[in-house]
N, C-alpha and C positions, 0 to 999 in steps of 0.2 A: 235420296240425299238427305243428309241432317241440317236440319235449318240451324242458324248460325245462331240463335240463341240458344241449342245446346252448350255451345263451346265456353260460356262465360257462367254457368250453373256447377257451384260445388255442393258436395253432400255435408252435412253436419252431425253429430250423434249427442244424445243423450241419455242414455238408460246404462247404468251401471250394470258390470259384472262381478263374477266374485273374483274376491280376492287374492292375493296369493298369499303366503306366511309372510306376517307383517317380519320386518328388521330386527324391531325393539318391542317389548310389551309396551304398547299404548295406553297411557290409563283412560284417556276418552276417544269412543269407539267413532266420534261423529270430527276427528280432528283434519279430516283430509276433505269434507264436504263443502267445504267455501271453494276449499281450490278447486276441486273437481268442477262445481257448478261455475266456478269463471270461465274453466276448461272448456265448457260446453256451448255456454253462453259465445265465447269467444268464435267455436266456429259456425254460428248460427249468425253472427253478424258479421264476420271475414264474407258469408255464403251471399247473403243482399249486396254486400258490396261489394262484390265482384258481378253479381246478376246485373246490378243497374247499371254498373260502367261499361259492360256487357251490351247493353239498350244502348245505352246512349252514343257506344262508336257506333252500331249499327244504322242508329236515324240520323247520324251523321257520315255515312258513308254512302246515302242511295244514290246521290248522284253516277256514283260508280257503279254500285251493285246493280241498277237497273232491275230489280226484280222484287214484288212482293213477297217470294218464297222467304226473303231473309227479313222480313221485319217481324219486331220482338210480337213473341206468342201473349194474346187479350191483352196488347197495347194499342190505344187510339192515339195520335197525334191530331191533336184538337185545334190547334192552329200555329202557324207560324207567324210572329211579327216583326217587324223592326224599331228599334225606340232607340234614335240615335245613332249607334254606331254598333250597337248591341241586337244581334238577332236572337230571341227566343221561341225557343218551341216548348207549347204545353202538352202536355202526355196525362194519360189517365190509364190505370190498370183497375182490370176486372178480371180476375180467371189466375188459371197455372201458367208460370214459365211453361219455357219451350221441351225442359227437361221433367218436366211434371214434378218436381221435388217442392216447389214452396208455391201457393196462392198469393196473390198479389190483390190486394185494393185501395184503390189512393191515387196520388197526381204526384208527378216528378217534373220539374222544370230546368232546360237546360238554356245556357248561354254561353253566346261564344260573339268575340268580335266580327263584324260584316266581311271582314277581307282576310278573315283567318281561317284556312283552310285544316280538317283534323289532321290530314294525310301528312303535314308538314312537320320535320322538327321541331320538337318544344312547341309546337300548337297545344292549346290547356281549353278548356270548355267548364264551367260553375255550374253544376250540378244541384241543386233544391231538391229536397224529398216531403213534402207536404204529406202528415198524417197517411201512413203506407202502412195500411193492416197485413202483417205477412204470418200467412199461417203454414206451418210444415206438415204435408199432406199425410207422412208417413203415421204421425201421430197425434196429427190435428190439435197441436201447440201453438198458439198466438201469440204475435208481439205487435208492436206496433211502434215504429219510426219516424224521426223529423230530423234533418242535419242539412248539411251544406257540403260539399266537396269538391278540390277542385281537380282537376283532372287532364294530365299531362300528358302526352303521346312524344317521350323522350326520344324514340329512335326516328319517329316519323314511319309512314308507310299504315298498310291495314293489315288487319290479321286477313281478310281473305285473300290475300297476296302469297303469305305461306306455302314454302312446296314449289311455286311460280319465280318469283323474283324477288326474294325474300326467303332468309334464313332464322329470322328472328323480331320479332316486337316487342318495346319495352313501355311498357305504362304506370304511370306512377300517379298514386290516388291520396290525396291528402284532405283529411277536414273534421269531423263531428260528426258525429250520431246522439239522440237523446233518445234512448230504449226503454220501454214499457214492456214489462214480461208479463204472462199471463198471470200470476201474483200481483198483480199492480206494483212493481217495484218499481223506480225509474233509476234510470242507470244512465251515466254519460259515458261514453266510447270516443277518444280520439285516436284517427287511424289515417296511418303511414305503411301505407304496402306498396310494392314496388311487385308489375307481373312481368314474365317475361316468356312471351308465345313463342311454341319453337314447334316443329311437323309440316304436316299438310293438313290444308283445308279441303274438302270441309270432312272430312271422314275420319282424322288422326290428328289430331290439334292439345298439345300438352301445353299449361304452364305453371313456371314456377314462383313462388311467392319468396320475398324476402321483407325488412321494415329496412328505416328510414329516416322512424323519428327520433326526436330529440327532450325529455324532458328533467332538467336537474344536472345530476349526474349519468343519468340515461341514458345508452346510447342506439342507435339501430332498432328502434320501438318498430312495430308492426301497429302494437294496440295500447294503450293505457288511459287509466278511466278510476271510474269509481262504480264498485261493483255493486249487487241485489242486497248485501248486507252495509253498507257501508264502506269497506275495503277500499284501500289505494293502491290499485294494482299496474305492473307494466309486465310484456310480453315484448320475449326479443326473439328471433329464429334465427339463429347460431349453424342450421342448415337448412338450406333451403327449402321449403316442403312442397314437393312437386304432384301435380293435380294432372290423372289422364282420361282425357276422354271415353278412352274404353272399359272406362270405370266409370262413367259417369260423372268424372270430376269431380269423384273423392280427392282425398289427400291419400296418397301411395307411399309417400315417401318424406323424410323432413324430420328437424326437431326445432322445436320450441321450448322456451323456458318461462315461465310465472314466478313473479317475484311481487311480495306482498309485506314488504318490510315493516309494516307497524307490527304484526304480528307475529313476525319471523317466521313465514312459513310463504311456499313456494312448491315449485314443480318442472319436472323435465316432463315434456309430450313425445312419445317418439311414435311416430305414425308408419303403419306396415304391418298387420299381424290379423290374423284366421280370427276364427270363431274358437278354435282350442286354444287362442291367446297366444299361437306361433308367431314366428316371422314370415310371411311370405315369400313364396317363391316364382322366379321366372316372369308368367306373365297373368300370375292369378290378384281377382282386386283382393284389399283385404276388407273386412268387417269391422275391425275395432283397430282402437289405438290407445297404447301404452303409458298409466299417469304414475310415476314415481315422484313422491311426495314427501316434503317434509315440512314438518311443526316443533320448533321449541325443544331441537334433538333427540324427535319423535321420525320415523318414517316410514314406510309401507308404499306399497303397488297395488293397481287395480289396471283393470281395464275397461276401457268404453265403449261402447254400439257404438262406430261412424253414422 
């Protein structure tokens, strides 16, 4: 059986491919490498935050799970307290997720009110990420995280219920991130995802991501921030991009768009494509996904490792 902290681990990619015949003659060859790196950047931090929200319904579901098979893989829960009306539990990571895809070191603390059960509609639980070293094992890339979030179980019910009495769960994660990339860049992430678990547990469990937030004239953000060079960026998913377990909780399917308006330049993501930079078929995972890019009525295509 899959411990249930596989189910809440997506994959992320980094490493460029080649490209395809650009659009337009570009006159500068490096005009698509901001967006690309938010590209990337973005699913490296969509990937923590859906891990730790991942943790967190989990340590707050034992009462039901009755079982150490499902608590999160090199998490201690270091104590549970009461202060007032507010129960917290301190958590500390040492080692890989349950998925082996990201190393974790640092402390997470969660809170949730004394008579507020997760299982319940609209139960929310505050979220704290204290200094969370996260390295990605495939390539041994380091960031490092601190933020706040808060954390919504809109349908009510658990994902291990999927398959059982239960057709779906919807969770909705809103808050900060402050990111340190291994370039010492620091980056702020505001994130507004909305998941929504659909299959059976614990062996075939999908979900899909959509945003939420709101900034400006903005609407339906997933992500927006300020990115490794400065950039003011927002990210909207115009289709929902759906995550399957039997992929490891890549992204399979979905698009996204980056919009980076000081610059005029942006980006479509569409996720689903081989290693020959095909569309997938049937029920194969794919390897990469698709960034069509434009700058200053400049634009081109690449592809990315997931």
């Amino acid at each position: 059986m899959l411990t249930y902290g596989l189910i809440l681990a997506a994959s992320f990619g980094l490493i460029l491919s080649g490209c395809k015949k650009e659009k337009n003659d570009d006159p500068d060859p490096n005009a698509s490498t901001s967006v690309q790196q938010v590209s990337q950047d973005d699913q490296r931090v969509g990937s923590i935050n859906d891990d730790l929200a991942g943790d967190a319904e989990l340590i707050l579901s034992q009462t039901l799970l009755k079982s150490s098979n499902y608590l999160p893989c090199n998490a201690t829960i270091d104590s549970v307290v009461v202060v007032g009306d507010t129960v917290i539990h301190y958590v500390s990571y040492d080692g890989p997720n349950c998925n082996n895809t990201l190393n974790r070191v640092g402390k997470m603390e969660i809170r949730h009110k004394q008579n507020e059960y997760w299982y319940s509609p609209n139960a929310s639980v505050r979220v704290t990420i204290i200094d969370l070293v996260v390295t990605r094992i495939s390539d041994q890339k380091t960031f490092v995280v601190n933020g706040n979030h808060l954390h919504t179980n809109v349908s009510g019910g658990l994902i291990v219920q999927l398959g059982y009495n239960l057709t779906s769960v919807t969770h909705r994660s809103a808050g900060y991130m402050q990111v340190t990339f291994e370039d010492n860049s620091n980056t702020t992430w505001n994130v507004a995802r909305q998941l929504v678990y659909t299959g059976f547990f614990p062996d075939s469990v999908n979900f899909s991501v959509t945003g939420f937030g709101v900034s400006g004239t903005y609407q339906n953000l997933v992500t927006w921030g300020t990115a490794r060079n400065g950039d003011q960026f927002f990210i909207h998913i115009p289709q929902a991009v759906l995550h399957k377990q039997q992929c490891f909780f890549a992204p399979v399917s979905g698009i996204k768009k980056i919009d980076i308006p000081t610059d005029n330049k942006g980006a479509t993501l569409t996720f689903g494509y081989d290693s020959n930079n095909q569309p997938v078929t049937g029920n194969d995972c794919p390897t990469k996904y698709r960034v069509d890019w434009y700058k200053n009525g400049y634009s081109g295509t690449v592809y990315l490792w997931l």
